[in-house]
Gaussian input, Z-matrix of N, CA and C with variables (Angstrom, degrees):
# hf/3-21g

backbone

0 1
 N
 C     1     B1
 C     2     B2     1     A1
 N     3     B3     2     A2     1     D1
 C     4     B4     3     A3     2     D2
 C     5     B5     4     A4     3     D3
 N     6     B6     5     A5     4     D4
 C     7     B7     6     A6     5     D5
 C     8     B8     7     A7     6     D6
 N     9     B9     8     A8     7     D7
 C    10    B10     9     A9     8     D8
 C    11    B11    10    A10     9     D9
 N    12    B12    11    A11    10    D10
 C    13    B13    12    A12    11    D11
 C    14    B14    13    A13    12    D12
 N    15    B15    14    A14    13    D13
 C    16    B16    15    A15    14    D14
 C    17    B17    16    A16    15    D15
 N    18    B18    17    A17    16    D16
 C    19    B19    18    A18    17    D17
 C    20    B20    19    A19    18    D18
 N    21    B21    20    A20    19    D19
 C    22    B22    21    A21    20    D20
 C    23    B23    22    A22    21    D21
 N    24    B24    23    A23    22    D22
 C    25    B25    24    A24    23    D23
 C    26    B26    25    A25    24    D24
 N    27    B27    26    A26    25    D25
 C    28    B28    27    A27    26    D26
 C    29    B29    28    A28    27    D27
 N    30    B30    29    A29    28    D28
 C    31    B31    30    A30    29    D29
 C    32    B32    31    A31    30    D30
 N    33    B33    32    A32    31    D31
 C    34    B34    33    A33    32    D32
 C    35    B35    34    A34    33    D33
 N    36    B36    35    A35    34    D34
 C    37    B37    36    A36    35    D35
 C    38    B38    37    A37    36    D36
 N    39    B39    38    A38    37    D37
 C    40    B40    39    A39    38    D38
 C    41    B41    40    A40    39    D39
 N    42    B42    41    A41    40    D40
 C    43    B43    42    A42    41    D41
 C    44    B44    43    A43    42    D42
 N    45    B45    44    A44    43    D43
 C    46    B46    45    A45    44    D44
 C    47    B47    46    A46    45    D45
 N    48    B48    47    A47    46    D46
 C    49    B49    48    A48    47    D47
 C    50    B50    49    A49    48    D48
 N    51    B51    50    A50    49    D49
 C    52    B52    51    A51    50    D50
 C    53    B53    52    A52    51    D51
 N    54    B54    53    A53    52    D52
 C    55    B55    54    A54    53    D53
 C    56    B56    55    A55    54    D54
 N    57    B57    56    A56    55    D55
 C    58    B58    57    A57    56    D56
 C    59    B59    58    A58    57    D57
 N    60    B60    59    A59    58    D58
 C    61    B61    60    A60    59    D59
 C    62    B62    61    A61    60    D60
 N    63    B63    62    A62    61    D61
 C    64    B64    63    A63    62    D62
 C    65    B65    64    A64    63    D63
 N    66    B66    65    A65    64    D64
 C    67    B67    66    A66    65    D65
 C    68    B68    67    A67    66    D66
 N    69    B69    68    A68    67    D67
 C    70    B70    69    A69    68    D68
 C    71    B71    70    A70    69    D69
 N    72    B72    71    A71    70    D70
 C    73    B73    72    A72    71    D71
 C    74    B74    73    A73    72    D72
 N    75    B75    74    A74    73    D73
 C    76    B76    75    A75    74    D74
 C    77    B77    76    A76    75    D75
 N    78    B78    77    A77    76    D76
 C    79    B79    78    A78    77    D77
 C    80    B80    79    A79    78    D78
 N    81    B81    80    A80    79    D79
 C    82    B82    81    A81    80    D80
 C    83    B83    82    A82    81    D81
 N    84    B84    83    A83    82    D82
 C    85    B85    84    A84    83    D83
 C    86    B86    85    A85    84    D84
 N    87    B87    86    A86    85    D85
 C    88    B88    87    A87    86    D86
 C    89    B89    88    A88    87    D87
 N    90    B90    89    A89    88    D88
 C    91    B91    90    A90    89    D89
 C    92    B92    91    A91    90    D90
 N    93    B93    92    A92    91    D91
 C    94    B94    93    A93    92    D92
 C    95    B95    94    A94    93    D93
 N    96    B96    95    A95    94    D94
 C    97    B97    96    A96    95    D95
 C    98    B98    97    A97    96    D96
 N    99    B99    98    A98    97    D97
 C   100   B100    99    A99    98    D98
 C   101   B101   100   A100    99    D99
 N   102   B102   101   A101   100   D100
 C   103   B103   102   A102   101   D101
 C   104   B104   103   A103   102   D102
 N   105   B105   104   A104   103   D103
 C   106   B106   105   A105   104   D104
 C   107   B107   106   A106   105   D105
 N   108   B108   107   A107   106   D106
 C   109   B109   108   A108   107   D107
 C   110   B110   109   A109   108   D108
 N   111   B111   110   A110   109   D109
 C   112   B112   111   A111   110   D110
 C   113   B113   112   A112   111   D111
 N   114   B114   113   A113   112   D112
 C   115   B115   114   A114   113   D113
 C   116   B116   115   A115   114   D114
 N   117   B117   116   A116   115   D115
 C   118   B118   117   A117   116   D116
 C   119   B119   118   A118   117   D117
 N   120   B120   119   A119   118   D118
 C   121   B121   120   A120   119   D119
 C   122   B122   121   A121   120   D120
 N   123   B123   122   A122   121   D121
 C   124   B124   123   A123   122   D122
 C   125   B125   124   A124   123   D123
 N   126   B126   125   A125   124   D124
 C   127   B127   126   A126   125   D125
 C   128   B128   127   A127   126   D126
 N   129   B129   128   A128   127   D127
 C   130   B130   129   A129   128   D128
 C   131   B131   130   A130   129   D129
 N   132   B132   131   A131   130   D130
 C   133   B133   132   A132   131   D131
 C   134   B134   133   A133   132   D132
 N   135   B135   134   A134   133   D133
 C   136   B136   135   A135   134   D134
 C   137   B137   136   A136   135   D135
 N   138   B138   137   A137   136   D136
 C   139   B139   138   A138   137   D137
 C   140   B140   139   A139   138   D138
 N   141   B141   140   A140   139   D139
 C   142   B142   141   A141   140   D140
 C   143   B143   142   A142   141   D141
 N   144   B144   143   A143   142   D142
 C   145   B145   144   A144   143   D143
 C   146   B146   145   A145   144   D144
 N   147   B147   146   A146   145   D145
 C   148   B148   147   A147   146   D146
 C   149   B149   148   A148   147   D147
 N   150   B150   149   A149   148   D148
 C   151   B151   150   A150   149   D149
 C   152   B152   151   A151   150   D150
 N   153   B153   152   A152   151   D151
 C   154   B154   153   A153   152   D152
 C   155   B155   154   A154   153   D153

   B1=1.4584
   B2=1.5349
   B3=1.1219
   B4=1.6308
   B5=1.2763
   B6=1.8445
   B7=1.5919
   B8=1.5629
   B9=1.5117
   B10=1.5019
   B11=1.7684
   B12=0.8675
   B13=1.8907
   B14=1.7628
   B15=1.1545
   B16=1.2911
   B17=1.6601
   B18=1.7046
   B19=1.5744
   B20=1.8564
   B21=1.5653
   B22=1.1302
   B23=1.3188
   B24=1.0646
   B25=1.3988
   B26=1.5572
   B27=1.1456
   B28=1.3278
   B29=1.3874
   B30=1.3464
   B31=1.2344
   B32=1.8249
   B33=1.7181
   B34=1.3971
   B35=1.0039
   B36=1.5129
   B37=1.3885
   B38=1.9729
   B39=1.4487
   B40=1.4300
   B41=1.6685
   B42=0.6906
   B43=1.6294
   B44=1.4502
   B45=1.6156
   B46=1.5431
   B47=1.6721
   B48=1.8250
   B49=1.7872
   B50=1.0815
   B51=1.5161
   B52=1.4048
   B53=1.5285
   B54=1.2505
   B55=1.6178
   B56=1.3873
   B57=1.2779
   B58=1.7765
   B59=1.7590
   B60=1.2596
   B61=1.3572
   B62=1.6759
   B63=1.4138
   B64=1.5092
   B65=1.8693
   B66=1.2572
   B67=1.4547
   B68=1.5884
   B69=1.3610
   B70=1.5165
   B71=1.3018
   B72=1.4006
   B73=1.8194
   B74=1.4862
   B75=1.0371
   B76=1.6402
   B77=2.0473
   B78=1.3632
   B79=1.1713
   B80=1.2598
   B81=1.8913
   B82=1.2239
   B83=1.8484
   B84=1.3131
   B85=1.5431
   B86=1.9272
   B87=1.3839
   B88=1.4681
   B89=1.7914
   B90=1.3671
   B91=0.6754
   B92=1.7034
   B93=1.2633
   B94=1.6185
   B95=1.1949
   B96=1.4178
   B97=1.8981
   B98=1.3911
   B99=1.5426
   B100=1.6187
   B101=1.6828
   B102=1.3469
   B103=1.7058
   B104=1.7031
   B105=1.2999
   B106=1.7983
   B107=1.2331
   B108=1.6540
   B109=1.2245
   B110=1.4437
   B111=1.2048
   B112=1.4224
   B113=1.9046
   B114=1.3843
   B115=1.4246
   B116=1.6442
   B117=1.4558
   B118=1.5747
   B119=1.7149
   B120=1.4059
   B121=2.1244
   B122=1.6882
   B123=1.1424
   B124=1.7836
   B125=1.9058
   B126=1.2890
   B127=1.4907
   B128=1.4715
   B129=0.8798
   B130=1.4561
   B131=0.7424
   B132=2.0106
   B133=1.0762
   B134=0.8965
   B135=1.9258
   B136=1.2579
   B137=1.1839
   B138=1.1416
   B139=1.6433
   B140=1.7942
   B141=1.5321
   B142=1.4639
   B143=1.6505
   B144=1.1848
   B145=1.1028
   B146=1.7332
   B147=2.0638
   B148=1.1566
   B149=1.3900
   B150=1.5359
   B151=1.9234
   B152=1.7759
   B153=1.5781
   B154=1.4529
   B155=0.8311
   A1=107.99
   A2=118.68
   A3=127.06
   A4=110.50
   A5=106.80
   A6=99.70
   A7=116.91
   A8=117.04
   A9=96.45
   A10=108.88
   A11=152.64
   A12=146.68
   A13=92.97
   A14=122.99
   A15=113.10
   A16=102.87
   A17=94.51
   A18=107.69
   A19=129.94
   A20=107.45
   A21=116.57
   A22=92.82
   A23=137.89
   A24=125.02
   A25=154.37
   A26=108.26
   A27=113.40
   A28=118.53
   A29=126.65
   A30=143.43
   A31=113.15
   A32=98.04
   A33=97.30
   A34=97.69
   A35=140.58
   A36=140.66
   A37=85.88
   A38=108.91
   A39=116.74
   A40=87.93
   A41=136.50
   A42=138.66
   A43=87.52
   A44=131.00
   A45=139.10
   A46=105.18
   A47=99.09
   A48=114.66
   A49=111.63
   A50=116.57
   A51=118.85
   A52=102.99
   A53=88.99
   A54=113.28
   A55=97.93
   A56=135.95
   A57=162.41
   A58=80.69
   A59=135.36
   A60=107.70
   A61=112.26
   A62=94.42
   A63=92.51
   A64=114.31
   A65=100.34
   A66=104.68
   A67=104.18
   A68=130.03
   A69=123.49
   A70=86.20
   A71=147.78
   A72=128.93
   A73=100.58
   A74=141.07
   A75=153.04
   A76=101.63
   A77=107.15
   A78=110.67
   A79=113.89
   A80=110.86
   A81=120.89
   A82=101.56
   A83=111.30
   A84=122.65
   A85=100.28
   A86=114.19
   A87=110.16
   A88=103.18
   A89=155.47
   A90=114.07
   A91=84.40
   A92=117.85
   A93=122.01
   A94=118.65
   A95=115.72
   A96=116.22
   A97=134.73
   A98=103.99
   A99=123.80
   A100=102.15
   A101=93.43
   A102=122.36
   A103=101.95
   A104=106.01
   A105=116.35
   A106=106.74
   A107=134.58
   A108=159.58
   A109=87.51
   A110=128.27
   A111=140.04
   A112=137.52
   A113=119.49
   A114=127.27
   A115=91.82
   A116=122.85
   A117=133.52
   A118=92.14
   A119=97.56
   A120=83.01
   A121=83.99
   A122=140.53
   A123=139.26
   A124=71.86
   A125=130.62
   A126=122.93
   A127=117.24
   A128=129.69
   A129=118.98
   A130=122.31
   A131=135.61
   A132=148.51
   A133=135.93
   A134=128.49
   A135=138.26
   A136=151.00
   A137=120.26
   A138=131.97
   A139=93.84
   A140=105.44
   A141=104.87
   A142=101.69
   A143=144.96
   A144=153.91
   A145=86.99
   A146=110.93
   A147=103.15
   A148=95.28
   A149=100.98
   A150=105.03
   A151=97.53
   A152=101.69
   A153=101.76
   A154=123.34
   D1=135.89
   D2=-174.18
   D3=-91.43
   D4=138.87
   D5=-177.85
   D6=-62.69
   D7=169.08
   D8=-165.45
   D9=-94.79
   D10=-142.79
   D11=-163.79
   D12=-124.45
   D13=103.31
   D14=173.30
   D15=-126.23
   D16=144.33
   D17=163.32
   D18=-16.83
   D19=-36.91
   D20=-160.62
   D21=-96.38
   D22=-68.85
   D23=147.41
   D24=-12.27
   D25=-56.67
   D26=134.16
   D27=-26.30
   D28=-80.27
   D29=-164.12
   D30=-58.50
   D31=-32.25
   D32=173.84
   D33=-69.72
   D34=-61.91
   D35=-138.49
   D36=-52.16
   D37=-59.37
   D38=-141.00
   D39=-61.47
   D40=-33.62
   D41=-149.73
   D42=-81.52
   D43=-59.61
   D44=-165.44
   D45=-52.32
   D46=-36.07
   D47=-176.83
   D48=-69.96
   D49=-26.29
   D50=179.69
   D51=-63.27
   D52=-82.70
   D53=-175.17
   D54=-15.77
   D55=-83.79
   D56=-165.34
   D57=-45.78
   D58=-51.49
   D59=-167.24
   D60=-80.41
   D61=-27.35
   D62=-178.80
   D63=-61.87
   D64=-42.63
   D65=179.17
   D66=-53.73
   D67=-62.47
   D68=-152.81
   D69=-94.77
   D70=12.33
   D71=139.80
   D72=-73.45
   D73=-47.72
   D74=-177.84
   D75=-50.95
   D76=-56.61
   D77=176.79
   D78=-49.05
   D79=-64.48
   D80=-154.46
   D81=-69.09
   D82=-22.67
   D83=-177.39
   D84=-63.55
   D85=-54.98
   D86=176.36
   D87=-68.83
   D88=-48.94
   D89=-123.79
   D90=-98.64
   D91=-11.39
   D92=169.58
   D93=-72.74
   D94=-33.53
   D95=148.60
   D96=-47.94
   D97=-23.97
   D98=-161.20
   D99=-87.99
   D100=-53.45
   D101=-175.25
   D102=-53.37
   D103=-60.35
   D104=168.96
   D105=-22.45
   D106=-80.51
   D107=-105.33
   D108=-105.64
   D109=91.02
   D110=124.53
   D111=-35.06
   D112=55.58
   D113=-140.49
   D114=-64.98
   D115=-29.88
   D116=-167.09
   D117=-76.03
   D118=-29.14
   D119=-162.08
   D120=-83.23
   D121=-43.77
   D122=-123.71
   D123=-94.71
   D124=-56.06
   D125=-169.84
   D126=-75.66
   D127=-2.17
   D128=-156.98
   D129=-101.21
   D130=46.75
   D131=98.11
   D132=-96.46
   D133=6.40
   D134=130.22
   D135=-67.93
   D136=142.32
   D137=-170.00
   D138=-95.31
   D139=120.77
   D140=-171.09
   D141=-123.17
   D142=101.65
   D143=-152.53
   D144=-103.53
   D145=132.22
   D146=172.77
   D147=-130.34
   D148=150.13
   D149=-173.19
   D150=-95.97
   D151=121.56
   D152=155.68
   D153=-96.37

């Protein structure tokens, strides 16, 4: 027997849908930020000294 469609439910689902879109707009926002970033073009007349 199937649970029946209630208000509260509903409302979870929508809230979980939110969430799930916000994350993979957040993702898709870094990995199109990431892709941008040319580290060879932005340095390549600097001398970048890194401390290990």
């Amino acid at each position: 027997m199937p649970m029946p469609d209630t208000k509260r439910g509903r409302e979870r689902k929508g809230r979980t849908k939110r969430q799930q879109r916000r994350e993979r707009e957040i993702e898709r926002a870094l990995a199109a930020r990431d892709r941008s970033l040319d580290f060879e073009e932005l340095y390549d007349e600097e001398e970048v000294e890194l401390d290990i």
